[in-house]
PDB file with one MODEL, atoms N, CA, C and O in Angstrom:
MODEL        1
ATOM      1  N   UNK A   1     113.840 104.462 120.993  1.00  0.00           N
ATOM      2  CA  UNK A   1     113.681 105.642 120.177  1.00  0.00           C
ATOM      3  C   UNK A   1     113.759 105.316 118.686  1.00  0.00           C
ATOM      4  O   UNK A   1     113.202 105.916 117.767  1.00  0.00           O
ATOM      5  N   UNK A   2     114.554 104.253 118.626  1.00  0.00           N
ATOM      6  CA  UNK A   2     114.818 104.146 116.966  1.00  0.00           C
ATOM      7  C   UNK A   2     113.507 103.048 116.239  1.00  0.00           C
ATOM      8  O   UNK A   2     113.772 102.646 115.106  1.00  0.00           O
ATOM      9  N   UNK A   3     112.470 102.688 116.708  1.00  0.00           N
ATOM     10  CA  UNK A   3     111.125 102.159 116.834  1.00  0.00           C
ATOM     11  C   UNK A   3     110.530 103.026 116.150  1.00  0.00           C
ATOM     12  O   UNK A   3     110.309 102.752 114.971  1.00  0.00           O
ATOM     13  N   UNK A   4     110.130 104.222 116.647  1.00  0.00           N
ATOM     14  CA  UNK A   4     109.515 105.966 116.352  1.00  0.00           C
ATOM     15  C   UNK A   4     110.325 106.110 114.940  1.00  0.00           C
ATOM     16  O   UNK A   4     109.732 106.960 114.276  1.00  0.00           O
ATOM     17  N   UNK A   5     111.734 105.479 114.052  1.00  0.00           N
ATOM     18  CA  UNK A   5     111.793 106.072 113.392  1.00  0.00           C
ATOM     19  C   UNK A   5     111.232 105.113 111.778  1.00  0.00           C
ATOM     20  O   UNK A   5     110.873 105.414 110.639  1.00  0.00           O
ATOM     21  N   UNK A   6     111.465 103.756 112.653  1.00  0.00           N
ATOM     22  CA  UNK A   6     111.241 103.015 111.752  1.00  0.00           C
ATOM     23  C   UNK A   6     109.015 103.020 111.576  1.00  0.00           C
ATOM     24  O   UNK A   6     108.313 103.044 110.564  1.00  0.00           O
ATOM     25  N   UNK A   7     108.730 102.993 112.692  1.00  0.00           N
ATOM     26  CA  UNK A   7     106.944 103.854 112.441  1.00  0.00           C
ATOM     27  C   UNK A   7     106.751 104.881 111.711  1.00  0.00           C
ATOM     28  O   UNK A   7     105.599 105.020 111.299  1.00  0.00           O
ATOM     29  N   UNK A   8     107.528 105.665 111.410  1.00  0.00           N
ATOM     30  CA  UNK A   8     107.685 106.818 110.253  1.00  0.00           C
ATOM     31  C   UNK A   8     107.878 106.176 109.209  1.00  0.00           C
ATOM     32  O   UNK A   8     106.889 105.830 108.563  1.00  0.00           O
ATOM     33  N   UNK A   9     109.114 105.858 108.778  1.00  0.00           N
ATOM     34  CA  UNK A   9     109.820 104.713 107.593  1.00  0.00           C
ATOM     35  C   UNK A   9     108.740 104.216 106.821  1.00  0.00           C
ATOM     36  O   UNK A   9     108.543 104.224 105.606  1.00  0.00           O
ATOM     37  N   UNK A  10     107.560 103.438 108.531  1.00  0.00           N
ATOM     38  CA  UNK A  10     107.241 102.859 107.353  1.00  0.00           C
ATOM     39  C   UNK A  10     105.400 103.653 106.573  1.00  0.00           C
ATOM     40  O   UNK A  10     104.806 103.528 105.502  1.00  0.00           O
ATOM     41  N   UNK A  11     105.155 104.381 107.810  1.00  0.00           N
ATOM     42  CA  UNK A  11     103.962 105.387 107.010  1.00  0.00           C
ATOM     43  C   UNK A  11     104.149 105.981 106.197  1.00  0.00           C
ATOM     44  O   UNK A  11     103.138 106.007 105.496  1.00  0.00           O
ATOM     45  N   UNK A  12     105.328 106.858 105.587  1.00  0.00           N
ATOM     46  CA  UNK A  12     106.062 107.757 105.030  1.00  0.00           C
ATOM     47  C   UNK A  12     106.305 106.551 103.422  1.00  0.00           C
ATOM     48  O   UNK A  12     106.020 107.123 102.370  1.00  0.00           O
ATOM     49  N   UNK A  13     106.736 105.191 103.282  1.00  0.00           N
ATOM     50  CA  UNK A  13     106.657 104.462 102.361  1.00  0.00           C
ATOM     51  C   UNK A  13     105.746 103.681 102.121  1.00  0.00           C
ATOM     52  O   UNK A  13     105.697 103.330 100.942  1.00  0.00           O
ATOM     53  N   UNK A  14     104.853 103.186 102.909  1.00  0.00           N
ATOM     54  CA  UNK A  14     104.065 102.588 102.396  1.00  0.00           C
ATOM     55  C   UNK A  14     102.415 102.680 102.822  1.00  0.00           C
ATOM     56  O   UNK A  14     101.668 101.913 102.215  1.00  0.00           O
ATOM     57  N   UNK A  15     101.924 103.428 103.661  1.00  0.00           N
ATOM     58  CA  UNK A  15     100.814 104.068 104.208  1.00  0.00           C
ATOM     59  C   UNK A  15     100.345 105.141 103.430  1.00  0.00           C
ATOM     60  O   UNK A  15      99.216 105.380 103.002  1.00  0.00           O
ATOM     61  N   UNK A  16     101.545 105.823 103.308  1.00  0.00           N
ATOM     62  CA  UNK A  16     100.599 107.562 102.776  1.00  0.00           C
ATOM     63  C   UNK A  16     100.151 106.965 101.277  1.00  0.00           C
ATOM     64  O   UNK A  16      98.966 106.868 100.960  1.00  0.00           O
ATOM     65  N   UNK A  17     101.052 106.648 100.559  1.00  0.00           N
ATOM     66  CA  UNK A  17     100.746 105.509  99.042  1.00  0.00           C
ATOM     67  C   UNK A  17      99.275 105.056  98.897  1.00  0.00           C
ATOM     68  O   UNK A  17      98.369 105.231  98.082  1.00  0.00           O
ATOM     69  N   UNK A  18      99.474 104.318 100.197  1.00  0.00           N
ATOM     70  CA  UNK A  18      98.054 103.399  99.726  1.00  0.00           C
ATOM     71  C   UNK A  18      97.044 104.009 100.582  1.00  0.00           C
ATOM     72  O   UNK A  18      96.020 103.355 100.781  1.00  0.00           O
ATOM     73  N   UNK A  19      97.156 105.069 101.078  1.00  0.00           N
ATOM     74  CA  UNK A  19      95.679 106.365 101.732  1.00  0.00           C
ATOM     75  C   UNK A  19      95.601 106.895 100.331  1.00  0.00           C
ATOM     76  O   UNK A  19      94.448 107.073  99.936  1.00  0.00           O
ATOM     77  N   UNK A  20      96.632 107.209  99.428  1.00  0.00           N
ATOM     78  CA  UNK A  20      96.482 108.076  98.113  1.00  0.00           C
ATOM     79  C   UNK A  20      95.769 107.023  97.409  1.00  0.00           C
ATOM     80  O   UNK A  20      94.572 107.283  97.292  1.00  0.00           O
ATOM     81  N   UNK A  21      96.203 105.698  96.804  1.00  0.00           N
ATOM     82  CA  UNK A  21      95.556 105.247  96.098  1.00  0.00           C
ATOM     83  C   UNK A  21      94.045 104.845  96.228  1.00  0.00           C
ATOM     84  O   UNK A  21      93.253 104.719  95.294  1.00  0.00           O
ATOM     85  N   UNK A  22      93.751 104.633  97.824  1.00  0.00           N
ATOM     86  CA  UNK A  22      92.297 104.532  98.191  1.00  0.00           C
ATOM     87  C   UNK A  22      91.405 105.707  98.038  1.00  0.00           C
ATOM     88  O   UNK A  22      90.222 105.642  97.702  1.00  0.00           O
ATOM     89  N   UNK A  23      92.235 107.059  98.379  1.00  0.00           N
ATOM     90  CA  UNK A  23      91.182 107.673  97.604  1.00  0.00           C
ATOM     91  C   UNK A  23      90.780 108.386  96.221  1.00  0.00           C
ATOM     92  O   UNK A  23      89.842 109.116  95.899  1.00  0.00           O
ATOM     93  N   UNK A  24      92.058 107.784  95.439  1.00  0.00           N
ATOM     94  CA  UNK A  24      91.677 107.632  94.258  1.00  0.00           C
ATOM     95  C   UNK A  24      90.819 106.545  93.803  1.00  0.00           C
ATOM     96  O   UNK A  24      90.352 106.543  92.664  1.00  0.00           O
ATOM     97  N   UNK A  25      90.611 105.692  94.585  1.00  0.00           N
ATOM     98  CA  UNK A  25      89.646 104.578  94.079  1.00  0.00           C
ATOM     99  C   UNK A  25      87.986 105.003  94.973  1.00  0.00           C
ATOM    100  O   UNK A  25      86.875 104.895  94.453  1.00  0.00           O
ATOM    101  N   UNK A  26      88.235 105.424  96.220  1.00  0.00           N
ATOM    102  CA  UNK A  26      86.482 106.229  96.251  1.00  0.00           C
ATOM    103  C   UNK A  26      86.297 106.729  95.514  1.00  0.00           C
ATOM    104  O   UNK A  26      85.392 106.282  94.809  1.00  0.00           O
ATOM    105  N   UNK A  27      87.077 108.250  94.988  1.00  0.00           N
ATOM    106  CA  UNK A  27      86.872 109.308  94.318  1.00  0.00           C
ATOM    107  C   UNK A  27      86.254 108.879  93.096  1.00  0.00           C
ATOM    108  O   UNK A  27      85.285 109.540  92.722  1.00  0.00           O
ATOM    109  N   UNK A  28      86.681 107.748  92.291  1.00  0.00           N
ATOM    110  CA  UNK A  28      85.584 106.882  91.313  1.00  0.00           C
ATOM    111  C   UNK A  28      84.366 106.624  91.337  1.00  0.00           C
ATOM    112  O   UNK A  28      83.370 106.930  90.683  1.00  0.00           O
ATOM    113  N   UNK A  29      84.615 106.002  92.211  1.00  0.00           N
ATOM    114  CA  UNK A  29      83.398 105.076  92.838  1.00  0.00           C
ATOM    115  C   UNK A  29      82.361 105.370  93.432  1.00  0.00           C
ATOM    116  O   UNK A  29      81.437 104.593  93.671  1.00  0.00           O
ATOM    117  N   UNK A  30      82.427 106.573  93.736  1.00  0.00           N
ATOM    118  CA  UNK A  30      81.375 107.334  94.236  1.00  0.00           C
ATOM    119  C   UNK A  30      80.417 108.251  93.665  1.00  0.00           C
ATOM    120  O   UNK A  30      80.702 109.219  92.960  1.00  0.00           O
ATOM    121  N   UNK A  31      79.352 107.910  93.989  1.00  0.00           N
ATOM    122  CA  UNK A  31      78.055 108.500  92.984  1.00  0.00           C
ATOM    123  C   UNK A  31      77.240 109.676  94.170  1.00  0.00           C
ATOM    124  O   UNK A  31      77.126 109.522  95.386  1.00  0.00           O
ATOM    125  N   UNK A  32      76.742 110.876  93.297  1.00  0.00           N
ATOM    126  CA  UNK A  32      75.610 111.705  94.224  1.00  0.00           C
ATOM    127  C   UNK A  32      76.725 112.607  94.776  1.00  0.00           C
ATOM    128  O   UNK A  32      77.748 113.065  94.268  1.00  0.00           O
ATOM    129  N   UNK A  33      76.098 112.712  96.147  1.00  0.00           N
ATOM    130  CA  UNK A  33      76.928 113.690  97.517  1.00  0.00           C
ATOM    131  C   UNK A  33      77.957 113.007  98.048  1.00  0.00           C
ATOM    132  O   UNK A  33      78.663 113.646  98.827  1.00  0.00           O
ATOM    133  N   UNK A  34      78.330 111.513  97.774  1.00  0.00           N
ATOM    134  CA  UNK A  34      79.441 111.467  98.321  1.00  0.00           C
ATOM    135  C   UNK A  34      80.413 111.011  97.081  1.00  0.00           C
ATOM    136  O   UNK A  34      81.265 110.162  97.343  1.00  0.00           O
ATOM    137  N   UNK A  35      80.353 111.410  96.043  1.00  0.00           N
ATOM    138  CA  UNK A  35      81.234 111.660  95.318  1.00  0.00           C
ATOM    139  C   UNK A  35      81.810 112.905  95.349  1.00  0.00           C
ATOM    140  O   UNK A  35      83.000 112.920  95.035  1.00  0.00           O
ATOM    141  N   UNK A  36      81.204 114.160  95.696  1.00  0.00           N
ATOM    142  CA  UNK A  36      81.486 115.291  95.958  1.00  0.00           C
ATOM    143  C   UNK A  36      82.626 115.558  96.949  1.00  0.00           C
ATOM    144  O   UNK A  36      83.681 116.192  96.927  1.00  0.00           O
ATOM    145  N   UNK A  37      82.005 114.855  97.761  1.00  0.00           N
ATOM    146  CA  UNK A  37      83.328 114.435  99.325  1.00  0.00           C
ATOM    147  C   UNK A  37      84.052 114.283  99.142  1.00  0.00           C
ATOM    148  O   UNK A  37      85.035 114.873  99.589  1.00  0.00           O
ATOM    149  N   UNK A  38      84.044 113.162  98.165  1.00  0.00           N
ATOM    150  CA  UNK A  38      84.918 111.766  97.933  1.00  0.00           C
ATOM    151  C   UNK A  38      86.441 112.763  97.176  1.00  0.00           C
ATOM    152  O   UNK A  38      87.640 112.737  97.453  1.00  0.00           O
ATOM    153  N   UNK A  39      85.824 113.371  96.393  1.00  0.00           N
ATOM    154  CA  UNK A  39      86.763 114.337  95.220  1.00  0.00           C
ATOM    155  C   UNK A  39      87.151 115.536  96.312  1.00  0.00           C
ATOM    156  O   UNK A  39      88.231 116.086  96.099  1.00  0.00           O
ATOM    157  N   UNK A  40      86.523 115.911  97.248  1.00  0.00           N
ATOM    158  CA  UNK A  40      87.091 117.030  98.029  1.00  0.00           C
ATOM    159  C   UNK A  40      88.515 116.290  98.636  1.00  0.00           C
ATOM    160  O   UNK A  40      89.692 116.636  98.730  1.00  0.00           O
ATOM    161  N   UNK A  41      87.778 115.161  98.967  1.00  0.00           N
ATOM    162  CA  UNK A  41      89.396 114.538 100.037  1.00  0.00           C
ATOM    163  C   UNK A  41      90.399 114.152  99.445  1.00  0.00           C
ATOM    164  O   UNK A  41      91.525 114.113  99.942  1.00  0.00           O
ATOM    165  N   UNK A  42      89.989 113.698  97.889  1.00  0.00           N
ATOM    166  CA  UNK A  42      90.944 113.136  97.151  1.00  0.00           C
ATOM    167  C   UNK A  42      91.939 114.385  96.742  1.00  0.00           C
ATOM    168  O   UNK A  42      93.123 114.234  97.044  1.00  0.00           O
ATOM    169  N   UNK A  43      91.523 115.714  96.023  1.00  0.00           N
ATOM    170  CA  UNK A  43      92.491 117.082  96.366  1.00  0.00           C
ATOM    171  C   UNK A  43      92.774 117.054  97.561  1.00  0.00           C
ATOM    172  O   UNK A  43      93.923 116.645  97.728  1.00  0.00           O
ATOM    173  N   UNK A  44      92.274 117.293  98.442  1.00  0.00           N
ATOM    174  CA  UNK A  44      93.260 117.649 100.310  1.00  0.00           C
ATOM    175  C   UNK A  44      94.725 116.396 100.032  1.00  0.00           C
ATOM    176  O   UNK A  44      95.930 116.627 100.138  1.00  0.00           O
ATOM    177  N   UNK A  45      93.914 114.875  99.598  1.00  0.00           N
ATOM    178  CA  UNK A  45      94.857 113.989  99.512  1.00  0.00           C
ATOM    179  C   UNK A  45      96.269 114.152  98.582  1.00  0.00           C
ATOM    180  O   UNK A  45      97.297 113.501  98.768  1.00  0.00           O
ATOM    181  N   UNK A  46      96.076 115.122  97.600  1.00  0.00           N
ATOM    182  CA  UNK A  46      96.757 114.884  96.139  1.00  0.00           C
ATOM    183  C   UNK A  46      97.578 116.063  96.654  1.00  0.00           C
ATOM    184  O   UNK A  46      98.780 115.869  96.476  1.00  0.00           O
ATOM    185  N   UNK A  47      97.321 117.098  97.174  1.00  0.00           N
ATOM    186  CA  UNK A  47      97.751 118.280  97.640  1.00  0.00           C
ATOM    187  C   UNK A  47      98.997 117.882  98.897  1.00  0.00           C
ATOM    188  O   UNK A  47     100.123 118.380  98.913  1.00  0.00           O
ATOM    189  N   UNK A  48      98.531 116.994  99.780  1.00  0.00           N
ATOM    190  CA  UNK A  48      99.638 116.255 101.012  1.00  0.00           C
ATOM    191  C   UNK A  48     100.420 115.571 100.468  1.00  0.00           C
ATOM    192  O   UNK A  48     101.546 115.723 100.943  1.00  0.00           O
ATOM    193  N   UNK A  49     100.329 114.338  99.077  1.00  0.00           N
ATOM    194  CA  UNK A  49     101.301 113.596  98.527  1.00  0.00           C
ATOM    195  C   UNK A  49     102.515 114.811  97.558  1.00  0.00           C
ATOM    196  O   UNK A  49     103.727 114.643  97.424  1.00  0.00           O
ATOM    197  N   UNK A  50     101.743 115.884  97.062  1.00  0.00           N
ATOM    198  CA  UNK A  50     103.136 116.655  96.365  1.00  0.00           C
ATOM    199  C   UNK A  50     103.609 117.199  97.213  1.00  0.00           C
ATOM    200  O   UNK A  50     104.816 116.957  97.245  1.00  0.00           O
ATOM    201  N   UNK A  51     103.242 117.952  98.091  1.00  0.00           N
ATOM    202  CA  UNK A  51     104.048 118.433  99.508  1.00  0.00           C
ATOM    203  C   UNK A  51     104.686 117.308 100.119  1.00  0.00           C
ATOM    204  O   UNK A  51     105.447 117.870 100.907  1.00  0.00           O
ATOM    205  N   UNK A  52     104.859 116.092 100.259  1.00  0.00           N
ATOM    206  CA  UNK A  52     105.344 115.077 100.836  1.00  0.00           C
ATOM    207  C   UNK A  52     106.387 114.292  99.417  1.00  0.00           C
ATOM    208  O   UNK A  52     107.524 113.928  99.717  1.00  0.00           O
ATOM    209  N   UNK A  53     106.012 114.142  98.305  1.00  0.00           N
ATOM    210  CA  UNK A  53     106.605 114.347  97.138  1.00  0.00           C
ATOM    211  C   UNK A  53     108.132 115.048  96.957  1.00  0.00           C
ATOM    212  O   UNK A  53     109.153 114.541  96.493  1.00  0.00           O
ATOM    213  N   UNK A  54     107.909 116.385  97.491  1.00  0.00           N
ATOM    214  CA  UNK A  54     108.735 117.544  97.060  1.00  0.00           C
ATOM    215  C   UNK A  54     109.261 117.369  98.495  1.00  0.00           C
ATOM    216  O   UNK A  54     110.277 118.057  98.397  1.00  0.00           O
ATOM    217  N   UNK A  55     109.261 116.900  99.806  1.00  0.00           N
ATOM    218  CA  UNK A  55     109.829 117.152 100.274  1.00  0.00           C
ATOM    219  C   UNK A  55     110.974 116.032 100.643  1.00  0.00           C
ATOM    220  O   UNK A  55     111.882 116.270 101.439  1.00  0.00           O
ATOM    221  N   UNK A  56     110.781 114.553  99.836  1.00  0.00           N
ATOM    222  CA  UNK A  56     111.014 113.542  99.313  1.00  0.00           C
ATOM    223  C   UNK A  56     112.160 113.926  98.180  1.00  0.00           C
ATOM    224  O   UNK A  56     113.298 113.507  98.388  1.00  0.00           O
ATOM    225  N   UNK A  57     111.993 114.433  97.409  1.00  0.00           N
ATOM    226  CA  UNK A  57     112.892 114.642  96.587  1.00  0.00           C
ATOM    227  C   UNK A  57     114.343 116.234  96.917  1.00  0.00           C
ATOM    228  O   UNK A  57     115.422 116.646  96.492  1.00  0.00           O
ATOM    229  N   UNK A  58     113.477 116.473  97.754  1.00  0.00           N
ATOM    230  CA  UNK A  58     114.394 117.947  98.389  1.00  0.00           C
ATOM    231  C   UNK A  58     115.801 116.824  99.155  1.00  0.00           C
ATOM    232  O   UNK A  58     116.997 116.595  98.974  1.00  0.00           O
ATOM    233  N   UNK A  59     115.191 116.593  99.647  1.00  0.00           N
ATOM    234  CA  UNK A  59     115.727 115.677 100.925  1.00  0.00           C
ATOM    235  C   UNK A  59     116.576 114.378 100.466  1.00  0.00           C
ATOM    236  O   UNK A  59     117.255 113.886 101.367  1.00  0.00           O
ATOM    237  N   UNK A  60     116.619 113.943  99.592  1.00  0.00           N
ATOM    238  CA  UNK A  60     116.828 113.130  98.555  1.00  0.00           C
ATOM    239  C   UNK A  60     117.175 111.955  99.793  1.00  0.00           C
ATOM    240  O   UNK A  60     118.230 111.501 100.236  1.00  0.00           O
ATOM    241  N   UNK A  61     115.239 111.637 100.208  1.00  0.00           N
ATOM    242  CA  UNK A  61     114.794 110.541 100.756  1.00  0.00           C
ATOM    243  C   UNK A  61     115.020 109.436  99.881  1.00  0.00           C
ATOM    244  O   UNK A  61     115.560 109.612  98.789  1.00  0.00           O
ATOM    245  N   UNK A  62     114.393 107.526 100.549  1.00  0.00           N
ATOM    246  CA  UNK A  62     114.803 106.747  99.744  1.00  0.00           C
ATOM    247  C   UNK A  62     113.428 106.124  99.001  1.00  0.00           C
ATOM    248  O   UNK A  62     113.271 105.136  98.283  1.00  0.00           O
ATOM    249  N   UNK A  63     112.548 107.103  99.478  1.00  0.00           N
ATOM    250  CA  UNK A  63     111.537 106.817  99.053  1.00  0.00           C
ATOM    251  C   UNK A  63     110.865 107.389  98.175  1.00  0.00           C
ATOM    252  O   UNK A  63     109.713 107.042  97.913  1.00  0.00           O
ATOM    253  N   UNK A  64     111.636 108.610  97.425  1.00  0.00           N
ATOM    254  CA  UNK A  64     111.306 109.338  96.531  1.00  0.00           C
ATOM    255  C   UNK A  64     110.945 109.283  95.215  1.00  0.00           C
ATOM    256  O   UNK A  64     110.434 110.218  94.599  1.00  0.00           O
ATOM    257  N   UNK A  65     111.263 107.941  94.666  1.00  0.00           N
ATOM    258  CA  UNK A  65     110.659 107.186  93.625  1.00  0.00           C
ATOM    259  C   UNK A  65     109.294 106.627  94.035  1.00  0.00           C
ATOM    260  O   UNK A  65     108.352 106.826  93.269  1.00  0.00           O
ATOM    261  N   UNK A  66     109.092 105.931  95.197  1.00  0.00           N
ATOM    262  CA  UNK A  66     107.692 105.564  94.831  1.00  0.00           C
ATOM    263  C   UNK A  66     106.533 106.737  95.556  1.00  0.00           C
ATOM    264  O   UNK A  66     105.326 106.500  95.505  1.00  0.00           O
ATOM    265  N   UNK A  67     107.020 107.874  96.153  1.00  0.00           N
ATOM    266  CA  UNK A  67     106.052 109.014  96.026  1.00  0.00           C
ATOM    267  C   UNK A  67     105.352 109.934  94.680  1.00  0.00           C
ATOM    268  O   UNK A  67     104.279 110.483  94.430  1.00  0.00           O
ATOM    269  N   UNK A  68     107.269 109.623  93.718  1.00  0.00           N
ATOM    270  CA  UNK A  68     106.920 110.294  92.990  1.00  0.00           C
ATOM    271  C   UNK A  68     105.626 109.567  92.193  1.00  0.00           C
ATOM    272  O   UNK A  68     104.643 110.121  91.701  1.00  0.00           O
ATOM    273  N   UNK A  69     106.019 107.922  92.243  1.00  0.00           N
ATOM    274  CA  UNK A  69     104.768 107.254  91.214  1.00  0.00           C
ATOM    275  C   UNK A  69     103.872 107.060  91.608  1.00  0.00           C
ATOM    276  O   UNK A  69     103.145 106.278  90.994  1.00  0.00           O
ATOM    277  N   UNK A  70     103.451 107.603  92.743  1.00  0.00           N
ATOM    278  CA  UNK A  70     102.503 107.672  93.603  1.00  0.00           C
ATOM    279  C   UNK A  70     101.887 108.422  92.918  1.00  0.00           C
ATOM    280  O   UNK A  70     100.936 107.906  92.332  1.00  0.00           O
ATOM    281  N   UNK A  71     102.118 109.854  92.691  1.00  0.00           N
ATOM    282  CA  UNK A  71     101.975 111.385  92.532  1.00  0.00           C
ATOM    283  C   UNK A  71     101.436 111.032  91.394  1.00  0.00           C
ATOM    284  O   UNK A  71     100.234 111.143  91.154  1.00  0.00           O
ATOM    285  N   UNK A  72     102.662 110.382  90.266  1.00  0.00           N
ATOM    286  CA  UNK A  72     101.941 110.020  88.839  1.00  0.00           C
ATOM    287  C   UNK A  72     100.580 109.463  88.785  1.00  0.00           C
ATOM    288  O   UNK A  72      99.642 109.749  88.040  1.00  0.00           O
ATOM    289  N   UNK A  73     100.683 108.561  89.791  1.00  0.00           N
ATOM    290  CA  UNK A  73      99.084 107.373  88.948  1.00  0.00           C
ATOM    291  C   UNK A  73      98.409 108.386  89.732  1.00  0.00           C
ATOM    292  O   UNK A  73      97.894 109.036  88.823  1.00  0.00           O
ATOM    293  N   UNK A  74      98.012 109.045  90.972  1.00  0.00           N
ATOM    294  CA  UNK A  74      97.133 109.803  90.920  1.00  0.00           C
ATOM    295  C   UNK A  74      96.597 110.886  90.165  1.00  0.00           C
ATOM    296  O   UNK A  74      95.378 111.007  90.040  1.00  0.00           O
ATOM    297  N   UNK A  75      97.306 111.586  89.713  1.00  0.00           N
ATOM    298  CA  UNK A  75      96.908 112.339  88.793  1.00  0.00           C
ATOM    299  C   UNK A  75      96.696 111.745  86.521  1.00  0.00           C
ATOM    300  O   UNK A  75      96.033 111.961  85.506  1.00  0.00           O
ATOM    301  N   UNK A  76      97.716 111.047  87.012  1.00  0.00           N
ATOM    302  CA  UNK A  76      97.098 110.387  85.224  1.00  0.00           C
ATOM    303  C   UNK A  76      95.528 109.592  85.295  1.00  0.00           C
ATOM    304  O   UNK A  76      94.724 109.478  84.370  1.00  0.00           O
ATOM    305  N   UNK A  77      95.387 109.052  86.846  1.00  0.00           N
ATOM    306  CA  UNK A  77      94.440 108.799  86.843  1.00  0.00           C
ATOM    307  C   UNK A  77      92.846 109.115  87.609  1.00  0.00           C
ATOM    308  O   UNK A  77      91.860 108.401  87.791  1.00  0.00           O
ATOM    309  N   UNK A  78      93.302 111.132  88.069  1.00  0.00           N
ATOM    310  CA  UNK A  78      92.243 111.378  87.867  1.00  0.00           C
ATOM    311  C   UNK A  78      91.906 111.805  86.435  1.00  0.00           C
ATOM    312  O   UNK A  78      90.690 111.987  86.367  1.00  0.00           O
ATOM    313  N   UNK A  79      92.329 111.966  85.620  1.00  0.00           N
ATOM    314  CA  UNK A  79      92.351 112.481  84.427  1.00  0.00           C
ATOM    315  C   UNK A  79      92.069 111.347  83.622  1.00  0.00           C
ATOM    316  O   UNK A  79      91.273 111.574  82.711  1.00  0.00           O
ATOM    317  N   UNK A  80      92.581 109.977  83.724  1.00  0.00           N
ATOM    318  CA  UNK A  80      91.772 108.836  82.649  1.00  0.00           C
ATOM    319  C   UNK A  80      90.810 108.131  82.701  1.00  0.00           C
ATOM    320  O   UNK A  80      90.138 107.856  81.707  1.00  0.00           O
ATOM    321  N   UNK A  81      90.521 107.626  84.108  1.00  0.00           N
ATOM    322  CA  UNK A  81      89.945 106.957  84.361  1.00  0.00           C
ATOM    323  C   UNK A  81      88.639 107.176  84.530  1.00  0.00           C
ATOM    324  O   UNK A  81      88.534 107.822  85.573  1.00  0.00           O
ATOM    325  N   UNK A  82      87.740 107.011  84.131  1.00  0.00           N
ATOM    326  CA  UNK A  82      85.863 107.633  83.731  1.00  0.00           C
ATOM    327  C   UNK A  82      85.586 107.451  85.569  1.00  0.00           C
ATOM    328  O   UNK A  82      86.067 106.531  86.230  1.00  0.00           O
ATOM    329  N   UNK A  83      85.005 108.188  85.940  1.00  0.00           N
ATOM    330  CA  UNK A  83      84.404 108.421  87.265  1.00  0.00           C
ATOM    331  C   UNK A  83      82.588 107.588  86.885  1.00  0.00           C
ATOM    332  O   UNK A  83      82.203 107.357  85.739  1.00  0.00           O
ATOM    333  N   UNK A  84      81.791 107.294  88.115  1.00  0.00           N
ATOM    334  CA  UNK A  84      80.923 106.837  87.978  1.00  0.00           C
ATOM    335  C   UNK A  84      79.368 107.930  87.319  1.00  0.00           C
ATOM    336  O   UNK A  84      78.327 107.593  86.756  1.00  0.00           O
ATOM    337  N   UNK A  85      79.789 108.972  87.650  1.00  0.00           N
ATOM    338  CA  UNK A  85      78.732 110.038  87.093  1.00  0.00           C
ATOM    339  C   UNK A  85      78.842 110.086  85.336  1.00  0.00           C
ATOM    340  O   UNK A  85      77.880 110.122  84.569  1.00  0.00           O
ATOM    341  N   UNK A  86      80.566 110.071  84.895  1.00  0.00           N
ATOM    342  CA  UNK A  86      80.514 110.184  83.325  1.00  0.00           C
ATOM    343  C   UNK A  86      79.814 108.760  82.517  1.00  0.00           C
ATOM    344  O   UNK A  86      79.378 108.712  81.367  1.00  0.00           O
ATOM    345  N   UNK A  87      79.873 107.745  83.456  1.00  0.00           N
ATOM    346  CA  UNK A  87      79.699 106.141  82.744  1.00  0.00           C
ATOM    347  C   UNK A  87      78.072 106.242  82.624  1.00  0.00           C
ATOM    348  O   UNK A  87      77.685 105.458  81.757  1.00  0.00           O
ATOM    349  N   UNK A  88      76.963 106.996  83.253  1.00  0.00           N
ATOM    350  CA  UNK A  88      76.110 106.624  83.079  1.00  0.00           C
ATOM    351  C   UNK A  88      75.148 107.454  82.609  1.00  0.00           C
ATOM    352  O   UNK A  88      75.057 108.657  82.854  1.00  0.00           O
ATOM    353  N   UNK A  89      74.201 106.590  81.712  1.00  0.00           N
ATOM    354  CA  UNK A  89      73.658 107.051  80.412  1.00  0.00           C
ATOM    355  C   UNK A  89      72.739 107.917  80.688  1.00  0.00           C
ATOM    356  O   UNK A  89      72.188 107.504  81.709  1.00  0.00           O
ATOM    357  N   UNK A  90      72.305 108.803  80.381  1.00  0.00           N
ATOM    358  CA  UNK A  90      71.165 109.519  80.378  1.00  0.00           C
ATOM    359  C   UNK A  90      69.945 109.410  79.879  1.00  0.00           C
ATOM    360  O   UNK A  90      69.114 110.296  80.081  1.00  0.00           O
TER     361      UNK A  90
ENDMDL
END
């Protein structure tokens, strides 16, 4: 039983992280209709990390620092980082 908790442990620290950061890195990278996608999943995504975030810090989990900087680089970097539609010239 205590297997099941450490399979949590470790999706919960180091899985959901790097599903967030991957689709902050499609959500770039993606040009046309599946950039459209790409940015739909990346909100559904950004939306599950603050609910998982907040419930991280409610809980005063031990993983609540790197959700929270999770939380950070996704959002500082949908906001800095030029997507592939703004980079190209007209």
């Amino acid at each position: 039983m205590t297997e099941i908790f450490y399979l949590t442990a470790l999706l919960n620290g180091l899985l959901l992280p790097a599903i967030a950061g991957a689709t902050l890195v499609v959500a770039k990278l993606s040009r046309g209709e599946a950039a459209r996608r790409a940015e739909r999943q990346f909100l559904a995504t950004l939306v599950v990390m603050t609910m998982m975030t907040l419930r991280t810090v409610i809980t005063c989990d031990d993983v609540w620092l790197v959700h929270t900087a999770t939380l950070s680089i996704m959002i500082v970097g949908a906001l800095v980082i030029p997507s592939q539609e703004a980079s190209v010239a007209v």
